[in-house]
FIVEXMAR-44840 format. One record per residue (C-alpha): residue number from 1; residue in one letter; x, y, z. Coordinates in steps of 0.2 Angstrom, whole numbers, m for minus. Layout:
// residues N
pos:code:u:v:w
NUM:A:X:Y:Z;
...
//
This chain:
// residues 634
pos:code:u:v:w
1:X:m147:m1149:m563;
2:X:m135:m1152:m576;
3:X:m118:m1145:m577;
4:X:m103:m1140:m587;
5:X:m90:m1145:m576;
6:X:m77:m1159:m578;
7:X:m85:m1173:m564;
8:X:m77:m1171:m547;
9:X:m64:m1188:m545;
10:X:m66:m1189:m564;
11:X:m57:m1206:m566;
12:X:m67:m1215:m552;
13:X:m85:m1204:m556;
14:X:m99:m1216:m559;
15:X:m88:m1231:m557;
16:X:m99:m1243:m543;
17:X:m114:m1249:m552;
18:X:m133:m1248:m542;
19:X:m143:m1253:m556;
20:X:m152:m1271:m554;
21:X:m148:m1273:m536;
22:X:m164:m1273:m523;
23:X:m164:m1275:m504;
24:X:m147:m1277:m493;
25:X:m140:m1277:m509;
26:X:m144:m1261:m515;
27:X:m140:m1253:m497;
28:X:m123:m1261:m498;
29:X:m120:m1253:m514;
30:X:m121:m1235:m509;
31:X:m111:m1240:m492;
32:X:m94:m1233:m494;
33:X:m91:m1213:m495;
34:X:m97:m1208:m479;
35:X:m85:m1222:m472;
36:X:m70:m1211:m479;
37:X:m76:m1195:m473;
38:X:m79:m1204:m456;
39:X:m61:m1206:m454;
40:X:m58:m1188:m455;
41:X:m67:m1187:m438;
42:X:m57:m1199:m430;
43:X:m38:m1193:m434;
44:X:m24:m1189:m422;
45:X:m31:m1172:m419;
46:X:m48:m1180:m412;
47:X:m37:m1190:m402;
48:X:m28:m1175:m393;
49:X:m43:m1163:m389;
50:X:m51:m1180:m383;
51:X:m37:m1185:m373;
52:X:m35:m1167:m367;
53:X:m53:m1165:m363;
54:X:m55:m1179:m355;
55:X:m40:m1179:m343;
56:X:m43:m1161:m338;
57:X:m64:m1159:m337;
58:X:m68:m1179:m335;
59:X:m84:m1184:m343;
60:X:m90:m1166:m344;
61:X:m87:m1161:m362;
62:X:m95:m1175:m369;
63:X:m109:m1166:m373;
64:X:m99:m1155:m385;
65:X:m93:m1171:m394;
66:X:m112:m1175:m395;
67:X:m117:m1159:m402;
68:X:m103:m1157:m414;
69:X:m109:m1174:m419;
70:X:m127:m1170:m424;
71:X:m118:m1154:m432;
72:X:m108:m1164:m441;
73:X:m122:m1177:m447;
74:X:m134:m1162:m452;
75:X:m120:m1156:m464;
76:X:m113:m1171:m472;
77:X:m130:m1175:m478;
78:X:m131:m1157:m486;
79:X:m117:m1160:m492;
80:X:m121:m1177:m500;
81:X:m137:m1168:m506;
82:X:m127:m1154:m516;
83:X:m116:m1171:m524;
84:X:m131:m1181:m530;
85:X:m145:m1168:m535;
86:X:m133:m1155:m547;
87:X:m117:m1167:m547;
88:X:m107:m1155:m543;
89:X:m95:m1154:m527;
90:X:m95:m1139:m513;
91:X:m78:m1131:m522;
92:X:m86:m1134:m539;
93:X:m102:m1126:m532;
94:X:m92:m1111:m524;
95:X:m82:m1108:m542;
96:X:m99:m1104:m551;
97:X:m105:m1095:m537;
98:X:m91:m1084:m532;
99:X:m77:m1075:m542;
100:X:m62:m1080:m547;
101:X:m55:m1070:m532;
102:X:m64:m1077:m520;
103:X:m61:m1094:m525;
104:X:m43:m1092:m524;
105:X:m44:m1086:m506;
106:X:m57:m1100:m504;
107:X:m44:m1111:m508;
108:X:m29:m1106:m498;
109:X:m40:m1107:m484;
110:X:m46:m1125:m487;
111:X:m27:m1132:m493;
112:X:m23:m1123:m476;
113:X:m35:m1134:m466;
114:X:m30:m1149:m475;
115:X:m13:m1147:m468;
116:X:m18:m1143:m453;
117:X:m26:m1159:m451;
118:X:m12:m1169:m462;
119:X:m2:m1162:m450;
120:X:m11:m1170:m435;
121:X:m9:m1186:m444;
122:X:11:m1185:m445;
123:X:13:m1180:m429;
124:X:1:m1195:m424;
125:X:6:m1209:m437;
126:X:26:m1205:m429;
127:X:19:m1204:m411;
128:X:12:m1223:m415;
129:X:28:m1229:m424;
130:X:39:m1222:m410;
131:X:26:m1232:m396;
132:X:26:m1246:m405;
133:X:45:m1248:m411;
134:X:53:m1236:m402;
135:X:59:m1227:m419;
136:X:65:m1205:m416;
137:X:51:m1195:m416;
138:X:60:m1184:m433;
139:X:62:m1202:m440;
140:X:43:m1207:m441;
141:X:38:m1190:m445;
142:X:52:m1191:m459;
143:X:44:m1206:m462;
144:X:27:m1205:m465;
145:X:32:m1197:m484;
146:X:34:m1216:m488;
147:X:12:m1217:m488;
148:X:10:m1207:m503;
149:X:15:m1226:m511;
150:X:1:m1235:m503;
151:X:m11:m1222:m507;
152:X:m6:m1223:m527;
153:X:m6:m1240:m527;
154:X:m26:m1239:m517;
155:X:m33:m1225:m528;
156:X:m25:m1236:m544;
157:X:m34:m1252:m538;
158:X:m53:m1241:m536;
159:X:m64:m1235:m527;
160:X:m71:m1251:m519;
161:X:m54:m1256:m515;
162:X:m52:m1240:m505;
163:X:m66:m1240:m495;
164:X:m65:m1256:m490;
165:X:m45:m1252:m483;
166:X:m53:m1239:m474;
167:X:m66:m1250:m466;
168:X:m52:m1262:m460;
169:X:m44:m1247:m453;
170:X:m60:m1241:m443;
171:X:m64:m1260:m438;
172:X:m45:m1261:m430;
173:X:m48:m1244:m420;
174:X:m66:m1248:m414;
175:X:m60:m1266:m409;
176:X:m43:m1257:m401;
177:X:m55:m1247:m390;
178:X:m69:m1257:m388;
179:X:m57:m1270:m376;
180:X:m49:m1255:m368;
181:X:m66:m1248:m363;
182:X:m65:m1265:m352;
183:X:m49:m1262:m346;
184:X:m54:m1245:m339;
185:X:m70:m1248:m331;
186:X:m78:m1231:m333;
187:X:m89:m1226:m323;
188:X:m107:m1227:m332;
189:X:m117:m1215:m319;
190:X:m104:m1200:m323;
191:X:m106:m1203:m343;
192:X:m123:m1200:m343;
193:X:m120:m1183:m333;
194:X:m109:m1179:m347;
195:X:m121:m1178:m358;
196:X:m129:m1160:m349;
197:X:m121:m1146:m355;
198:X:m109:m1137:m345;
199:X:m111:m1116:m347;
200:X:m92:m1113:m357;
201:X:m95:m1095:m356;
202:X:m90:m1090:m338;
203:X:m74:m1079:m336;
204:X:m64:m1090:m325;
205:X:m48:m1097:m331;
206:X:m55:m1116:m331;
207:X:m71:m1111:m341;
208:X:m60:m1101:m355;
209:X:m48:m1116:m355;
210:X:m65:m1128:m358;
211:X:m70:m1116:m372;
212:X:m52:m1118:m381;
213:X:m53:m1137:m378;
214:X:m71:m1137:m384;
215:X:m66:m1127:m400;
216:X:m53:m1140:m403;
217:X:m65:m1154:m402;
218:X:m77:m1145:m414;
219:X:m65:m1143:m426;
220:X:m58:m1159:m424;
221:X:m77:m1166:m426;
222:X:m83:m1156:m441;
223:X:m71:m1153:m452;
224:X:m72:m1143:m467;
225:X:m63:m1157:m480;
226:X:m76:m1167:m477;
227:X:m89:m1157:m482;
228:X:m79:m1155:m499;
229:X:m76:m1174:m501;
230:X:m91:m1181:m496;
231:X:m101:m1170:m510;
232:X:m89:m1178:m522;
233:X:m87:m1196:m516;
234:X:m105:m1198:m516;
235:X:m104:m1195:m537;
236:X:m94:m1212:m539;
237:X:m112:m1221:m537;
238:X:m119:m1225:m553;
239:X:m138:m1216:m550;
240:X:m153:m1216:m562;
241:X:m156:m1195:m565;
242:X:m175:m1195:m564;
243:X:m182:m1189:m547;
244:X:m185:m1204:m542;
245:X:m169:m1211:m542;
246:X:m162:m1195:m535;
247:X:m174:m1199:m521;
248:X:m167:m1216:m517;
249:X:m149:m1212:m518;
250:X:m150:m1195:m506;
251:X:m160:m1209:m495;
252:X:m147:m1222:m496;
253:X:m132:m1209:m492;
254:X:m142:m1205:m476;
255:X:m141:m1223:m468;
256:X:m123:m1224:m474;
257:X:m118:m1208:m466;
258:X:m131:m1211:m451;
259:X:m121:m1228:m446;
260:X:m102:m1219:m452;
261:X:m105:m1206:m443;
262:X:m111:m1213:m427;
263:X:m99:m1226:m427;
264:X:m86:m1211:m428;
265:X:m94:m1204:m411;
266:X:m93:m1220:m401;
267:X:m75:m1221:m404;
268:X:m74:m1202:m402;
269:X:m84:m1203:m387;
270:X:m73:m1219:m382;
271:X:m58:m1211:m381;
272:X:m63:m1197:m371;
273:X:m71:m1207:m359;
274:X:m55:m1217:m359;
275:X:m45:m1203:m353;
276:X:m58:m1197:m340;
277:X:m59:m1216:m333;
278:X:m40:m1219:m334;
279:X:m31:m1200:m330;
280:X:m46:m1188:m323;
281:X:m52:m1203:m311;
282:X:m33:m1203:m305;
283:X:m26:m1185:m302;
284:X:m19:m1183:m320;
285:X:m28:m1169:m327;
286:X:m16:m1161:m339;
287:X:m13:m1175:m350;
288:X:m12:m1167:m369;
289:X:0:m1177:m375;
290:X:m5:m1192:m384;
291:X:14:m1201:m378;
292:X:8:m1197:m358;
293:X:m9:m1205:m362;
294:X:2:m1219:m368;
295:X:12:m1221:m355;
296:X:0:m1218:m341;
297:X:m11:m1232:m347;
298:X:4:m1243:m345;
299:X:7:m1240:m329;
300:X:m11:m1242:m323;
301:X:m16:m1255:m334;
302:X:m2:m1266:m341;
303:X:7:m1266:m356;
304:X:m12:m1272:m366;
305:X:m21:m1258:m365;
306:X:m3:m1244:m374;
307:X:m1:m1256:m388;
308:X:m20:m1258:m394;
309:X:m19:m1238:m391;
310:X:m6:m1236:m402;
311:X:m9:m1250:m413;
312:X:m26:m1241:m418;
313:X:m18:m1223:m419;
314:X:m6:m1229:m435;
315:X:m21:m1234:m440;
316:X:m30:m1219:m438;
317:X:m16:m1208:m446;
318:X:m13:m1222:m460;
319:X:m33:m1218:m466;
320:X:m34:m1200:m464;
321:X:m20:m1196:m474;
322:X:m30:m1205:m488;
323:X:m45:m1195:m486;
324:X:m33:m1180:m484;
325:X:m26:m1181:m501;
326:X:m43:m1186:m509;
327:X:m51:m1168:m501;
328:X:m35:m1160:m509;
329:X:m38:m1165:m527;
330:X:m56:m1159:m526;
331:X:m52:m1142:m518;
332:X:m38:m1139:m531;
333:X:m47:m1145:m545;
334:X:m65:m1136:m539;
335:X:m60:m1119:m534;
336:X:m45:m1115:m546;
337:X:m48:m1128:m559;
338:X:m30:m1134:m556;
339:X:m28:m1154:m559;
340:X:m8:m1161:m554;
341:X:m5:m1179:m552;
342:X:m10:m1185:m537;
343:X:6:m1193:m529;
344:X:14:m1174:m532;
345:X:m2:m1167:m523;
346:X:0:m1176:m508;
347:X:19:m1175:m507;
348:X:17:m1157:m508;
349:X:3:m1156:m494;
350:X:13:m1168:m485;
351:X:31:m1158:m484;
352:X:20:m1143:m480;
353:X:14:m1152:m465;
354:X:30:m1161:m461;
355:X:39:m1145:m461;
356:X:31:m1137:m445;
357:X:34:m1154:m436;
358:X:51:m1154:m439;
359:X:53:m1137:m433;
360:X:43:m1139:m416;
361:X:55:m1155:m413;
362:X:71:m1147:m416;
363:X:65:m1129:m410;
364:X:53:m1133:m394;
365:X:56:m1154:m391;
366:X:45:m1166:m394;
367:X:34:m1159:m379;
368:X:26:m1147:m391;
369:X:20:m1158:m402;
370:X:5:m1159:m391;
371:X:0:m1143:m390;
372:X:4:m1141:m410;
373:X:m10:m1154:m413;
374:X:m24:m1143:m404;
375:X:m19:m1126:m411;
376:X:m20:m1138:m430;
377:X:m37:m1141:m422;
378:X:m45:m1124:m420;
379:X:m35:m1119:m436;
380:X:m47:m1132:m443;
381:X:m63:m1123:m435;
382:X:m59:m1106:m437;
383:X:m60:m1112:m459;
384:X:m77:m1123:m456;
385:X:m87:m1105:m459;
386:X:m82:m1103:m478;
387:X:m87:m1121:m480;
388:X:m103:m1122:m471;
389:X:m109:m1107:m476;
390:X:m111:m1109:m495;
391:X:m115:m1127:m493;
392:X:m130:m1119:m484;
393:X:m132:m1108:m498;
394:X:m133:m1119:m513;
395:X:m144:m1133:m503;
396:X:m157:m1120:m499;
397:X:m157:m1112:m518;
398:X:m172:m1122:m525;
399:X:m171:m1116:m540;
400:X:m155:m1124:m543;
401:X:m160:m1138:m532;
402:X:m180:m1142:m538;
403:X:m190:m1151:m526;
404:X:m173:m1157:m515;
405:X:m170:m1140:m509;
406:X:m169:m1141:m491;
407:X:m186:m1136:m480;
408:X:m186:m1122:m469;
409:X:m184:m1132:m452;
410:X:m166:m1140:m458;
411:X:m163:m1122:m465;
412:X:m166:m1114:m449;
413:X:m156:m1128:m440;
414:X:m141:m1129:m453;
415:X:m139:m1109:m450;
416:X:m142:m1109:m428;
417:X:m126:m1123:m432;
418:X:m117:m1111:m441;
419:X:m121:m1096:m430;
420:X:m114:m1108:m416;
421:X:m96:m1110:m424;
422:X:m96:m1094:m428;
423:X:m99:m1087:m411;
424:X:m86:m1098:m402;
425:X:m72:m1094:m416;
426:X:m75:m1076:m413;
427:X:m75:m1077:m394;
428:X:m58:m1089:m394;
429:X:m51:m1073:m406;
430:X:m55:m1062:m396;
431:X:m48:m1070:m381;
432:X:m34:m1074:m387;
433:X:m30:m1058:m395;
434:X:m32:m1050:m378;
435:X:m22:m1064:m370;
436:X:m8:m1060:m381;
437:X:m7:m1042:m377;
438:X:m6:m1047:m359;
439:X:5:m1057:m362;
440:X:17:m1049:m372;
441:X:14:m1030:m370;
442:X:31:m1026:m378;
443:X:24:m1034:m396;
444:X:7:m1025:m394;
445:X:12:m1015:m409;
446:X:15:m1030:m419;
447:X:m4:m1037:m413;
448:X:m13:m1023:m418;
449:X:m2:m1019:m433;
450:X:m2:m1036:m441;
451:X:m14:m1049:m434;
452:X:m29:m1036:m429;
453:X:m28:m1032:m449;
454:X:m27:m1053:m454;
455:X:m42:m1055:m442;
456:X:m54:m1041:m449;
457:X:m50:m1047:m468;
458:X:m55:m1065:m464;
459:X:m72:m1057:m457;
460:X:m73:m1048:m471;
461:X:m71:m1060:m483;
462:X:m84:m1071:m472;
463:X:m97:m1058:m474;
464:X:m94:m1057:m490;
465:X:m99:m1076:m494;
466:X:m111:m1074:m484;
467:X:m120:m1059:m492;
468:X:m116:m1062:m510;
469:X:m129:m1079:m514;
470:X:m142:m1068:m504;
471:X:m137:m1049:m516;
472:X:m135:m1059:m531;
473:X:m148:m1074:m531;
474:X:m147:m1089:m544;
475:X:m131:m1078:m552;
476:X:m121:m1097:m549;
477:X:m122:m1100:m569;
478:X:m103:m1108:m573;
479:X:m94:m1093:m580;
480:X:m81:m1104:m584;
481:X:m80:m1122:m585;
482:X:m61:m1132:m585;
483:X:m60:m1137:m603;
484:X:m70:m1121:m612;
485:X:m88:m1122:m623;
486:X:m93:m1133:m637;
487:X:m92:m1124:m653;
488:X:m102:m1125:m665;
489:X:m100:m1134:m678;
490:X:m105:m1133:m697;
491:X:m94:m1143:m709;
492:X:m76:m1152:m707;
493:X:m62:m1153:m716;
494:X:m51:m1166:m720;
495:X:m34:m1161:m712;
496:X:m19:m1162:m723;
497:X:m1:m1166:m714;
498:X:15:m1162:m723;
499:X:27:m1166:m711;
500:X:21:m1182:m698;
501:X:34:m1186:m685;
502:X:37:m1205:m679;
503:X:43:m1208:m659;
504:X:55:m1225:m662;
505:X:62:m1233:m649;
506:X:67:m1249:m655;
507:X:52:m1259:m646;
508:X:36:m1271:m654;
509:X:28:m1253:m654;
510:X:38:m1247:m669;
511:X:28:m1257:m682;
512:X:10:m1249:m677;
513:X:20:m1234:m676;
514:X:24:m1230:m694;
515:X:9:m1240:m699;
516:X:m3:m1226:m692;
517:X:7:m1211:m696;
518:X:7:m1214:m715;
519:X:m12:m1217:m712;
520:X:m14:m1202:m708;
521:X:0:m1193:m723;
522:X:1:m1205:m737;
523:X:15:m1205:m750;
524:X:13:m1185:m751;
525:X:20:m1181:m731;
526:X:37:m1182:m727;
527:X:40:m1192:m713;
528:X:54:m1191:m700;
529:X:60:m1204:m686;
530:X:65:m1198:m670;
531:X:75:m1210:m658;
532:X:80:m1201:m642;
533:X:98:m1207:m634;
534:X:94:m1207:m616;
535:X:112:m1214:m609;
536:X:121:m1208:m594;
537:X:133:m1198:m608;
538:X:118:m1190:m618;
539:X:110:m1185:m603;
540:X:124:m1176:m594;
541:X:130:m1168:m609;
542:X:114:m1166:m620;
543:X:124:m1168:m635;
544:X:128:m1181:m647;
545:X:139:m1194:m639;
546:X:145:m1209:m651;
547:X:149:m1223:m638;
548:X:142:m1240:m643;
549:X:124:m1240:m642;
550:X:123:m1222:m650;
551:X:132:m1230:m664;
552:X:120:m1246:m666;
553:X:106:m1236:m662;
554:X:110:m1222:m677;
555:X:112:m1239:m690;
556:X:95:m1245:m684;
557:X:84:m1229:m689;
558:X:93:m1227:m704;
559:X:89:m1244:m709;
560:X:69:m1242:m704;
561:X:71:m1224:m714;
562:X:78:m1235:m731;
563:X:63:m1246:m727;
564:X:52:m1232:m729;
565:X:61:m1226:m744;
566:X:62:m1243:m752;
567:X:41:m1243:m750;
568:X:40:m1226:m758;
569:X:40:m1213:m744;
570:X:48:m1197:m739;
571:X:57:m1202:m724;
572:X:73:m1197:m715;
573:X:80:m1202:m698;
574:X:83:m1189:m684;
575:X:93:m1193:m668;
576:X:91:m1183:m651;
577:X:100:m1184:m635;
578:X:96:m1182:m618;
579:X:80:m1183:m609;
580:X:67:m1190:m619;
581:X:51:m1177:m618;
582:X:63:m1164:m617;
583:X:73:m1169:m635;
584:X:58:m1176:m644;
585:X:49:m1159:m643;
586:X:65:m1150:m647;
587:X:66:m1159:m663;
588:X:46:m1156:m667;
589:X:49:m1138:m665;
590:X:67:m1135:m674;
591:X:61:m1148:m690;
592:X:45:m1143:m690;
593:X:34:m1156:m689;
594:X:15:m1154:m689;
595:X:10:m1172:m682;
596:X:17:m1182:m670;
597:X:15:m1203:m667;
598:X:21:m1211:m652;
599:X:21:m1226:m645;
600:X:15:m1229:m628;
601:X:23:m1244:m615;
602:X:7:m1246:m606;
603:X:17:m1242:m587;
604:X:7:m1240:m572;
605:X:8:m1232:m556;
606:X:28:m1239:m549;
607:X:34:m1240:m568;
608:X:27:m1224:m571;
609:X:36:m1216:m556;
610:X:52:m1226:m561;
611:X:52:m1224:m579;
612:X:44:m1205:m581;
613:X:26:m1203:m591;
614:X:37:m1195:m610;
615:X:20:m1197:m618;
616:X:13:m1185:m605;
617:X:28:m1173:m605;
618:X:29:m1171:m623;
619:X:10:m1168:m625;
620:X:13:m1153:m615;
621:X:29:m1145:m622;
622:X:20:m1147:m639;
623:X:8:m1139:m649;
624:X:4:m1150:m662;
625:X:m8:m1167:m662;
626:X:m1:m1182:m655;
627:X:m6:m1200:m659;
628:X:m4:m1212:m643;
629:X:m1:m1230:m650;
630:X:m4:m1242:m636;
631:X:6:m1259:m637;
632:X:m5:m1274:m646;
633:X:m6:m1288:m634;
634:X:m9:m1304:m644;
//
């Protein structure tokens, strides 16, 4: 049950205690990471198929939100299983069990669905700003780069902190709809009818319209992110790693994603009913547009009942892009072993998701946007095979999983679940494929010559996954972990540096500075200080400039350099210009210097972003050892 891999969420892993804590207190402590993934099953693209669902079929596809439901609690607790019993999450999993082939493809498939669902919350979170404030729909989409602050400044601030923004967030939703489910007055004979499923299979246009919407609502339900993310989130609990323990926490992750989970349906189940009571009820049957639902509900029920709806939709989209971002690092990291800082993961996933939007306003109106929100929706079930799939895999392997291996009975559900996605993404291909052709028989060429062959090497792809735990059983050994093998080791060295380099930049640091570098070379290195002129004249030009600070800044080294001398050492002062990272590492190449000292300001997160990271930057441009000295606060 041990593993080789860097933990998943490596700077928040193990970080909320449950030792010494019995009763409500203990529960409490393993409350939170099914909270988060919850959020992914309320988003904007939830909201949509509901509201599409419910204005067009009534009460009648409640049933599929209860199904996807139970689908969706059977997996997360699989997927909370793999977390705590082999601490690994479901992309870590995949990389040892797959090659590195595989997992790429793995990959682009799950970054896909994370935009697809990111995009959902753009399209949502500028829907509810332009409610609300009546801001241009391109401005709030344009708009919503400004979050990837407040989720630096959460993730900073810890887990805890985190989950209990996102519990705000769901509180403000459920309230928002809970006194609009009063307003509406549904009709409580008709719900209960919804609950008895409706045949989806029929070849009637309304039935094949109802499968679509159905698909939409799975995939808006179970999505495969949170089947990565909760198998990591649930690793930030502090467990005892005996059986017992292992035990308690699996048991304490399935009340916390019972009630999350849950909670997610009601609102879920809320909305839809919402649209049934309020649009279904009263002729409007095609409302797929979350502005419509808007303002429909205005004008049958007062100005009340819009502004908690889209009060409680900024707050959907404001959480999900959270978790969004969270799933991304973990896919990244788990499947390619590639590790960015976050604030550029999620800008990237987000301009990939506000591009699209940007295009369907300027090319098809905002009307589209709508209809771009289902299509993200599907996209997001068509990719919950290559999740589920080997997350069924890994929790049935007992001999990777011991005694918590799954029994038969879940097994046999878990698959029947999977069979179920499976069939209605194949038919809706199908179907669409044909429609298409229909549709546009000129471009029947292009179908059959582009998309057929796109269609057959996903399937392919899936068999394959599916067959290759079963061909090659308990072959999931890490063939490569992300930071290589211990080596063996029989006797060490003292290291011996000729030529140490000191980073000055004229701050308290200096003084620990040179203090540890001829710690580490005595009086037989040769020392040289490196000060970096970083004004607006070094950096355009890159070249020495000798305006007044360069001047005073050359006298200053040269007088720490005579310092030096004056104590006995081998010192001489090196200038730079230009960017900092950049110049330092040109002058540890050019002089050759074999160890490096720097001073580090101690920044975080806005100083960081303002001021760069050099100490990072240099470390990678560098092949040599560098010695971080942090600031002595006395």
């Amino acid at each position: 049950m041990s593993n080789n891999n860097t933990p998943s969420l490596s700077n928040v892993h193990s970080s909320i205690s449950t030792a010494n804590k019995i009763g409500w207190r203990r529960i409490l402590a393993f409350i939170g990471p099914a909270y988060l993934v919850s959020v992914g099953y309320m988003d904007p693209g939830n909201w949509a198929t509901d509201i599409a669902g419910g204005s067009a079929f009534g009460y009648r596809l409640i049933w599929i939100l209860f199904a996807s439901n139970l689908i969706a609690l059977l997996l997360q607790s699989l997927s909370a299983r793999l977390g705590i019993v082999r601490g690994l999450d479901l992309a870590q999993a995949s990389k040892n069990a797959y090659p590195r082939l595989v997992n790429f493809c793995l990959y682009i498939l799950a970054q896909i669905a994370i935009i697809a669902c990111d995009l959902a919350e753009v399209i949502g979170m500028a829907i509810g700003l332009q409610l609300l404030f009546h801001l241009p729909l391109l401005w709030g989409v344009s708009l919503t780069l400004t979050d990837t602050v407040l989720m630096l400044f959460l993730m900073n601030k810890g887990m805890r902190k985190l989950e209990i923004f996102i519990m705000s967030m769901i509180f403000i939703m459920g309230m928002s709809f809970l006194i609009e489910m009063f307003i509406v007055s549904p009709d409580v004979v008709e719900i209960a009818k919804g609950f008895i499923p409706n045949n989806l299979f029929k070849k009637d246009l309304v039935s094949q319209n109802m499968l679509y919407i159905a698909i939409g609502i799975i995939g808006a339900t179970v999505m495969p992110h949170n089947l990565y993310l909760h198998s990591s989130l649930v690793q930030t609990r502090q467990i005892t790693r005996n059986d017992a323990g292992i035990k308690s926490a699996i048991k304490f992750n399935l009340f916390d994603t019972l009630i999350a989970l849950n909670l997610a349906f009601v609102v879920n189940a809320a909305i839809l009913i919402l649209a049934a009571g309020a649009f279904f009820k009263h002729g409007y049957f095609q409302v797929a547009e979350i502005k419509d639902a808007y303002k429909l509900l205005a004008h049958l029920f007062g100005k009340l009942a819009p502004t908690l709806f889209a009060v409680a939709l900024i707050a959907s989209g404001q959480s999900s892009t959270i978790t969004g971002t969270l799933a991304g690092q973990i896919v990244m990291e788990g499947h390619i072993n590639l590790r960015i800082e976050p604030w550029l993961r999620r800008l990237l996933t987000r301009l990939l998701a506000i591009v699209p939007a940007i295009f369907t306003i300027l090319y098809f109106g905002e009307n589209g946007l709508g209809k771009l929100i289902i299509l993200s929706q599907v996209v997001l079930s068509m990719q919950l095979g290559f999740a589920v799939i080997p997350l069924i895999h890994f929790t049935s392997n007992r001999k990777r999983m011991g005694k918590f291996a799954i029994s038969l009975k879940v097994k046999v559900v878990a698959w029947l679940s999977a069979l179920l996605i499976l069939a209605l993404n194949a038919k809706l291909i199908v179907d669409q494929i044909a429609d298409w052709i229909k549709e546009y028989p000129s471009a029947t060429l292009w179908i059959y010559g582009l998309v057929t062959p796109i269609v057959a090497a996903v399937a392919l792809l899936l068999l394959y996954v599916f067959l290759r735990p079963i061909l090659f059983k308990h072959r999931d050994m890490p063939s490569r972990v992300p930071h290589g093998l211990a080596t063996v080791i029989h006797e060490l060295k003292p290291l011996v540096y000729k030529h140490i380099g000191i980073s000055i930049d004229f701050s308290k640091n200096d003084r620990d500075c040179i203090r540890h570098a001829i710690m580490q070379g005595g009086k037989e290195a040769a020392y040289t200080l490196i000060h970096i002129v970083e004004t607006a004249g070094a950096r355009y030009y890159g070249t020495e400039v000798m305006d007044h600070e360069t001047q005073s800044d050359a006298n200053n080294l040269e007088k720490y350099a005579d310092a030096m001398k004056n104590l006995g050492y081998s010192a001489n002062a090196h200038m730079g210009f230009g960017r900092a990272a950049s110049a330092i590492a040109k002058i540890v190449i050019d002089d050759k210097i074999d160890f490096l000292v720097m001073g580090s300001h101690g920044h975080k997160v806005l100083k960081d972003l303002i001021y760069g990271t050099t100490v990072d930057s240099v470390r990678h441009k560098v092949n040599i050892p560098v010695l971080v000295v942090k600031p002595q606060h006395k």
